[in-house]
N, C-alpha and C positions, 0 to 999 in steps of 0.2 A: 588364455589371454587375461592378464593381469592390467585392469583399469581404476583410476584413483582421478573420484570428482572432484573438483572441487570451490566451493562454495566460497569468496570470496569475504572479508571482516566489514559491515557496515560501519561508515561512521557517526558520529554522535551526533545525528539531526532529529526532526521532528518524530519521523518515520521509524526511526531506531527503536524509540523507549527505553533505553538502555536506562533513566533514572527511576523508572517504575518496575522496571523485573525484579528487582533487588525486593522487593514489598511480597511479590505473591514465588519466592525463589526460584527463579525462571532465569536461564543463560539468555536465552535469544524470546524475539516475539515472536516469530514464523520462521518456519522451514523453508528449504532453498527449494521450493516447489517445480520450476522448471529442471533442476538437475535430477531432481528424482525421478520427474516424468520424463527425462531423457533416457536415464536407466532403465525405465521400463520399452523401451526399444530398443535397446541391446540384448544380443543371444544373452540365453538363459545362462547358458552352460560359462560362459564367461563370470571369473570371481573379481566383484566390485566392491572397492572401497568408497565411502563419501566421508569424506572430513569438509564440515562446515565452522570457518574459521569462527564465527559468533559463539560458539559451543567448544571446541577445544583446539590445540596449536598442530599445523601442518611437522607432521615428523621427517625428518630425512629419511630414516629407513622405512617411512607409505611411498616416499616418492621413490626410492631406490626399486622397490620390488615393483613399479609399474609399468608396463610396459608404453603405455599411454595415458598422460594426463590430462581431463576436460575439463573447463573451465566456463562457466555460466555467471554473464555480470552482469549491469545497469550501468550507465552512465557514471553514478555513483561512485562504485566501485573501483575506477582506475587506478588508484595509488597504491590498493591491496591487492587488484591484478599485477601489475609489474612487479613485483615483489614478488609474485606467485612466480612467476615469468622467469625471474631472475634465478629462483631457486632452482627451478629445475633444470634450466642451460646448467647450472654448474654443477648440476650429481649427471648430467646427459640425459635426460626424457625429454621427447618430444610432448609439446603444447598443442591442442586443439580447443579454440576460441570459438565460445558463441554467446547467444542471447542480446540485448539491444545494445550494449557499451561496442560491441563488433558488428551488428547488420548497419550499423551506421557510422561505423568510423574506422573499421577494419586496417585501413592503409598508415593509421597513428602507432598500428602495434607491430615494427617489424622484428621485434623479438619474439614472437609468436609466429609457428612455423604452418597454422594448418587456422581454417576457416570453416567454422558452419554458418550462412547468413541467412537468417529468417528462421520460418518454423520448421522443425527437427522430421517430421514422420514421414514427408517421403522421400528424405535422404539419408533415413536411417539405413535402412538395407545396403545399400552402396558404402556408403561408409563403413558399416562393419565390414565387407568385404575387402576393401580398400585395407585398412586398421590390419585386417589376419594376413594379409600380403605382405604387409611392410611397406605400400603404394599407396600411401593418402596424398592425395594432389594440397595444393596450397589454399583454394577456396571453393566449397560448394556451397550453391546458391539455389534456396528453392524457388522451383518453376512456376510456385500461385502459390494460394493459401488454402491448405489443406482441409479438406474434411475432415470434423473435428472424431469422425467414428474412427479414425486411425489412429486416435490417441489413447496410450495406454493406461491403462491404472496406474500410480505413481508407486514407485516401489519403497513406501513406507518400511520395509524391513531394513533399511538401510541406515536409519537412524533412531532414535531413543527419542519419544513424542514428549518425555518428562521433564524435557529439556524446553519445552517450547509454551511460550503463553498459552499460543492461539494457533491450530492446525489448518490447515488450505488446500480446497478444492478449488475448481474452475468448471463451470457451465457453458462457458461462450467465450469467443476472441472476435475483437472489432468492435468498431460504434458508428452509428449511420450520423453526426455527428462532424462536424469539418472544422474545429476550432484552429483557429492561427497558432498557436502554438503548441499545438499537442503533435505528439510524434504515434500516438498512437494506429493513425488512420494509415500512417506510411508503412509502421510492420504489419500489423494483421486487418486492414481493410477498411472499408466504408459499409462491408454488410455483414452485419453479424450472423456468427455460423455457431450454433445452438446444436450441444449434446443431448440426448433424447433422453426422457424422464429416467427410464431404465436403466440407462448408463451410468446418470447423478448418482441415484441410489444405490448402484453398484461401490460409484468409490466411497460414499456415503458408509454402505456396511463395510467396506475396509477398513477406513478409521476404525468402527464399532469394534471390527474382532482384532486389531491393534489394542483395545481397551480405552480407547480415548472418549473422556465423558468432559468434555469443556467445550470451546467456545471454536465457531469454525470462519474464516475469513473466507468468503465467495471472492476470489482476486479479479474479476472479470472486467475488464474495461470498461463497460457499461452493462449492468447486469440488468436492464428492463430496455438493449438496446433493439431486441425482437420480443415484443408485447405476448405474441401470441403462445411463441415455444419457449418464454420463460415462465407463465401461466399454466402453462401441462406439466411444467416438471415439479411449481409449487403445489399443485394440486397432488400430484405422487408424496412430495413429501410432505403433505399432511396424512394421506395414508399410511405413509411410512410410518413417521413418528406415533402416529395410533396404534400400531402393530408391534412394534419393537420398543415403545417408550424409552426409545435413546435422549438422551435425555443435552442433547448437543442444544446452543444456540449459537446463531447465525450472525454476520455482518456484510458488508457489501459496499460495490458503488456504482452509482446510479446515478442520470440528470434529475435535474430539479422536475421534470418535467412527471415525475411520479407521482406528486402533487394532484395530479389532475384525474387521476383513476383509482376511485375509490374501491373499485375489486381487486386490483393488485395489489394497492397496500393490503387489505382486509388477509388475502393470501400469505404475504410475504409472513402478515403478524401471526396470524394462525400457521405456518410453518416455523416459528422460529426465532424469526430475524428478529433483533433489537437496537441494529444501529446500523444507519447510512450516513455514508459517504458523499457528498454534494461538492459537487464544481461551482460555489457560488459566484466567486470573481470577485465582483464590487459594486456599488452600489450608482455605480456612473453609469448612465444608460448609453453615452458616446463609446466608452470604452466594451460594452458587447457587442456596440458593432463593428467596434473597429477588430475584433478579433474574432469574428464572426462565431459567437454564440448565441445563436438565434433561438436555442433554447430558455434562454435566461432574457433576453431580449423582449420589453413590452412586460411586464409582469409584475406584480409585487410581490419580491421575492422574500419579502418576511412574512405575507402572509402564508408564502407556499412551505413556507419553514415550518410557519404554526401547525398545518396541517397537517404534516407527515408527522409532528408529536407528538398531536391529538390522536393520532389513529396506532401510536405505541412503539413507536421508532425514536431510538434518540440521531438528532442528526448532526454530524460532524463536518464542519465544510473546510474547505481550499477556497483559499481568497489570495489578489494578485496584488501588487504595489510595481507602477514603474508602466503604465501604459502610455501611449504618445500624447492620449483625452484625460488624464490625470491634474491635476489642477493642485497649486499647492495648500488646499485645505483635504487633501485627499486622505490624510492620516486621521484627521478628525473625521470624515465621513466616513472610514473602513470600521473606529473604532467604535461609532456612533450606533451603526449596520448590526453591527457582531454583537453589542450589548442586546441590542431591543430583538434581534432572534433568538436570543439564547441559545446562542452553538458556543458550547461550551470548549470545547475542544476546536478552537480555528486555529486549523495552518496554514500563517499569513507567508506567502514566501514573495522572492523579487520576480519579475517579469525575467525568464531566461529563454535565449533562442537554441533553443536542439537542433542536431543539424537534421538537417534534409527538410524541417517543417513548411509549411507558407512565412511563420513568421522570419525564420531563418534565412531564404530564402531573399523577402523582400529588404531584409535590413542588409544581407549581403551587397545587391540591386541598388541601396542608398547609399552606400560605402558608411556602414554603419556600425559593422559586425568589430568587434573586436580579438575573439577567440575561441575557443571552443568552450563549450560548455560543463559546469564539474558535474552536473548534476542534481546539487545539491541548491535550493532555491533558499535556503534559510544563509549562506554563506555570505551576505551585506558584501556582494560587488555584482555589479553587469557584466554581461560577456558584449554588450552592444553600448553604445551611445544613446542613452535616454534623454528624452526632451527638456525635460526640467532638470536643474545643473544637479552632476551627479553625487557631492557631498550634502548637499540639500538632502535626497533620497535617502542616502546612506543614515544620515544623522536623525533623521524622520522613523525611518522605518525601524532604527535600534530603539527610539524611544517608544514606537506603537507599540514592540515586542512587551521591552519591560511593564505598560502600561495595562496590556491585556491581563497578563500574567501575575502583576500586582494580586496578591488576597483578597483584598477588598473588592475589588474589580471584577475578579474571576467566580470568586462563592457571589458575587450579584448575579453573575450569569448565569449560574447552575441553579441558581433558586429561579431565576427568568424561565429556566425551563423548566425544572420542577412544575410551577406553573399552568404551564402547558400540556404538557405532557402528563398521558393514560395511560400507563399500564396495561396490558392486554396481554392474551396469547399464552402459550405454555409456560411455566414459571421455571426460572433456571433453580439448578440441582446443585446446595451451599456444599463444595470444595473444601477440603481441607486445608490448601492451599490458602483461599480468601479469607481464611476465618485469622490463621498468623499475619495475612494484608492487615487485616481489621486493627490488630495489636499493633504492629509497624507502623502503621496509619495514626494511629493516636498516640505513640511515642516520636513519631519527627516531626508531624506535622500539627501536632499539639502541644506539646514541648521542646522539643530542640530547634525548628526551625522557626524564623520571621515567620509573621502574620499567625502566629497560635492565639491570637484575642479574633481573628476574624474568621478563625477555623472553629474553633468551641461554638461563634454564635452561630455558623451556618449550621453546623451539626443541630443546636440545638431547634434552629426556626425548622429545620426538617424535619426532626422527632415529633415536634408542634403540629406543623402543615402536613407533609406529607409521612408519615412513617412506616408506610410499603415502602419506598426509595428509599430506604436509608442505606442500602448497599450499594446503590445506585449511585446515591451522594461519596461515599467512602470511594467509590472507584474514582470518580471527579477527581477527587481530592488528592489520591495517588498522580492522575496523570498530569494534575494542575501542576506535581510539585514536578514532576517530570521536563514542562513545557519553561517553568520557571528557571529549571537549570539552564536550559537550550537557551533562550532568551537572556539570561544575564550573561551569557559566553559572547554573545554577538559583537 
């Protein structure tokens, strides 16, 4: 059996990075980590192709020789799936569609002939039998959520890791966690189901005899959303890392609410980690509960910010524009929020309703909904009817963009956190890679591009102030110019 995955072209949003891989010669920032761990639930003895559009172009003769083509997307993704879709109706292979752009909208792609919806493990078995018969029914649906011990090590042999920023593992699916607009709780649950120490460390030394010595993205929904069994598995990978001096460091995402437990951080930083992911929102205390974040809710969340700095995490947040409790100073108070925490890296995106979520759901119920959703929260439109008039929004939110992203603006922030922010934990292993960043870094963004007078002085108050972070600062700097592309596209 001859099968050809394949990995859909991201486009040019927050999440992409596409203007910072060019700095450390990198095609893609992450691998298409669900297609690979799908592969590793397919027979052995079956030869697999994966072409990942981010990395190099779909051939007619991978799709000719398949006998079946799979196709794993994000919401995102839609306009590079159909187009996948399209190619292959016309050489004749059959399409098998999964991952969230299909467990929740499946009935939008009838050019797609075959359905996996939800998580893959216990419908692999069937499926392949189905696939060696030539008898794949039109949709399988799985019957719960899966125990996470039947998922396999992802079959890294499938792809070329040299191609990739940053490589990805997965600990857990779900978040205990019910925000209004997240769709997370609809595909993989409300109780997070947690891989046993043993396991981590398992795919952990896969990367290792892959030869991969960089930086590993934890993709987890909420990676502190079970306290207890993500504690044991940090504890193994401090072990780990004593034993093998892999010399890997780590990222993740998490609620704010890790703030509050100073032996978790303490773990995470003695394993690794150097930078979380935070659902901050905003700084409107109406607007958490109107989207029931009850984590964020009652707090101060810049000081919760400070604190996960101080203990040696840089932290990067998601922040909303466009709630019904928004108020038309809200761009001044999102940009107000973001300077004084020093999250230097904020992805401000619009309020969008996914389908199936509560938010979805109710604005449907208010005859509010507009359309489906692209995915893409950086793309300056609504798919709903916003309360405040919606070129207001639009004209606000393109100027918050530019206004973060400003040089001035942005080297304030990274020095806001500089600030803050201690250093701890194992020291990352200088790359050969980061060292041509470093060169790249001080020819665009010192000379050829705007704000090279507010780049030289941040560099320099670093060298000053802090000068352990001085790579630390160089990275800023790459992904500042990155966020600045995205931002002046808007």
């Amino acid at each position: 059996m001859n099968v050809l995955l394949v990995s859909p072209r991201n486009p040019d949003t927050f999440w992409s990075f596409k203007h910072a891989l060019p700095f450390v010669a990198k095609r893609s920032s992450l691998p298409p980590l669900g297609l690979l761990t799908v592969a590793g639930l397919l027979p052995r003895a079956w030869r697999l192709e994966l072409v990942d559009l981010d990395v190099s172009r779909l051939r007619d003769a991978q799709i000719r020789r398949a006998d079946w083509v799979l196709v794993s997307a994000m919401i995102v993704h839609e306009q590079s799936v159909r187009e996948i879709a399209r190619r292959c109706a016309a050489l004749g292979r059959p399409v098998i569609g999964g991952g969230p752009l299909f467990t929740t909208g499946h009935e939008r792609f009838p050019e797609i002939g075959h359905f996996v919806l939800g998580e893959a493990e216990e419908l692999a078995g069937e499926l392949a039998a189905d696939m060696t018969a030539g008898q794949v029914r039109r949709v399988y649906r799985a019957p719960r959520f899966p125990d996470l011990a039947l998922t396999p090590v992802p079959r890294w042999d499938l792809i070329r890791p040299r191609h990739y920023a940053t490589l990805a593992v997965q600990s857990s699916r779900g978040c205990p966690y019910d925000c209004e607009f997240c769709d997370i709780v609809v595909m993989n649950g409300r109780v997070p189901r947690v891989k046993t120490p043993a396991r981590m460390i398992a795919e952990l030394e896969a990367l290792r005899a892959r030869g991969w010595r960089g930086a590993v993205f934890v993709v987890d929904d909420n990676f502190i959303g079970n306290k207890a069994g993500v504690k044991e598995i940090l504890r193994e990978m401090v072990v780990w890392r004593r034993r093998t001096h892999a010399p890997f460091t780590f990222l993740t995402e998490a609620s704010v609410n890790l703030a509050d437990d100073a032996e978790l951080l303490g773990l995470m930083v003695e394993a690794g980690f150097k930078k979380v992911f935070l659902g901050l929102e905003t700084p409107v205390a109406d607007s958490l509960v109107e989207c029931r974040k009850s984590q964020n809710a009652g707090r101060d969340l810049v000081a919760a910010v400070r604190v996960i700095q101080a203990a040696g995490l840089e932290v990067m947040g998601g922040f909303i524009i466009g709630f019904d409790n928004d108020q038309p100073d809200i761009f001044e108070r999102q940009f107000e929020f973001i300077q004084k925490a020093g999250v230097a890296t904020a992805m401000v995106g619009l309020l969008t309703a996914l389908p199936q979520t509560r938010l979805w759901k109710r604005l449907a119920g208010e005859g509010r909904l507009l359309g489906d959703s692209t995915g893409d929260n950086t793309s300056a439109t609504f798919n709903f009817v916003p309360k405040l008039d919606h070129e207001y929004l639009m004209e606000g939110y393109r100027r918050l963009m530019k206004r973060l992203y400003e040089p001035r603006a942005y080297y304030r922030r990274v020095g806001a956190f500089l600030e803050n922010y201690q250093a701890r934990g194992p020291r990352a292993r200088l790359l050969p890679a980061e060292l041509g960043a470093l060169f790249k870094s001080l020819l665009m963004n010192g000379l050829i591009h705007r704000g090279r007078r507010a780049y030289w002085r941040f560099l320099a108050i670093t060298l000053v102030r802090h000068p352990s972070s001085f790579g630390l600062a160089i990275t800023s700097a790459i992904y500042g110019h990155h966020f600045r592309t995205v931002a002046r596209r808007l």
